[in-house]
N, C-alpha and C positions, 0 to 999 in steps of 0.2 A: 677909195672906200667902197665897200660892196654893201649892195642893197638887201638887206636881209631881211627884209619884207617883200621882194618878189619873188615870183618861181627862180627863177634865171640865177637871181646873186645868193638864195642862197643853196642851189645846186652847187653852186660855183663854190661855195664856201664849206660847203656840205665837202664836194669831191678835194680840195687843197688840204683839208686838216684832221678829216677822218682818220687817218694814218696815225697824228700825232695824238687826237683823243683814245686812240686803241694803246697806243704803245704807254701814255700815262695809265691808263688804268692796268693794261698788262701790268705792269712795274712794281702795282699796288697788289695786284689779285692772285698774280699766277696762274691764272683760267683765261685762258683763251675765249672761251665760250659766253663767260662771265664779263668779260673786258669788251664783248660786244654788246650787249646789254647796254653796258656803263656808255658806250657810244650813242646807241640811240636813244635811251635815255635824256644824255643833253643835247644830242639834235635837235630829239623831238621836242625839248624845251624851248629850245632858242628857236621855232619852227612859229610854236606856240604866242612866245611873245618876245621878237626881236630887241624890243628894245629894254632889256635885260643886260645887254651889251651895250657899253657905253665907250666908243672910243677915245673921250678924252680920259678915261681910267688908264688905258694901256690896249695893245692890238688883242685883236680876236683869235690869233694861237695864243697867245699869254691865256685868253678867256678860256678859251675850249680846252686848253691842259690843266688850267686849275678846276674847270667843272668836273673835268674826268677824274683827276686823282679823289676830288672831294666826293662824286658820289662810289667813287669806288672804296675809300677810306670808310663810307657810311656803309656799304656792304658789308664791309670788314665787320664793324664795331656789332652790326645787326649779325652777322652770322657769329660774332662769338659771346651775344650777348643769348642770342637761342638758344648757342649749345651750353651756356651755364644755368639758364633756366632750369633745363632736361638736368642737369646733374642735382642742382637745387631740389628737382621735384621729385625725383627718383625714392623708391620706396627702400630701403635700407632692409638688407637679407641676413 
C-alpha cells in the first residue's frame, strides 16, 4: 500500500497512474490540453486530502480513473451547459 500522505508515496503514486488519469479523461474530453487539467486536478486533490482514497473500496488506479473521467464528464456537462446559456441569452435578429 502506498503512503499517500508522504512526499515519497505519493510521488510514487503520482508518477505510476498519471498516464492512466490522462488517458481516462483524454477518452472523455478529446483535448489533450484539457485531459491535463483533469490530472492535476485530482492529483491535487488527493495531494489535499489522502484519505479520500479508501482502499478497502477498491485500488487507487480503480480511484484515479474514476476521478478523471468524473471530473472530466463534469467539464463536459459545464462546457455545454455554457454554450446553451449563450444561445438561451442571445438577442434574436
Amino acid at each position: 500500500m502506498i503512503a499517500l500522505d508522504s512526499h515519497a508515496g505519493f510521488t510514487s503514486a503520482y508518477l505510476a497512474h498519471r498516464e492512466l488519469a490522462f488517458s481516462a479523461a483524454q477518452r472523455v474530453l478529446g483535448d489533450p490540453a484539457a485531459a491535463e487539467d483533469v490530472v492535476q486536478d485530482v492529483f491535487t486533490a488527493l495531494w489535499r486530502d489522502p484519505s479520500k482514497f479508501d482502499a478497502r473500496r477498491g485500488s487507487l488506479p480503480g480511484y484515479v480513473a474514476m476521478m478523471a473521467r468524473s471530473r472530466a464528464v463534469d467539464r463536459v456537462r459545464s462546457r455545454n451547459a455554457g454554450a446553451a446559456a449563450v444561445v438561451r441569452l442571445a438577442v434574436p435578429q
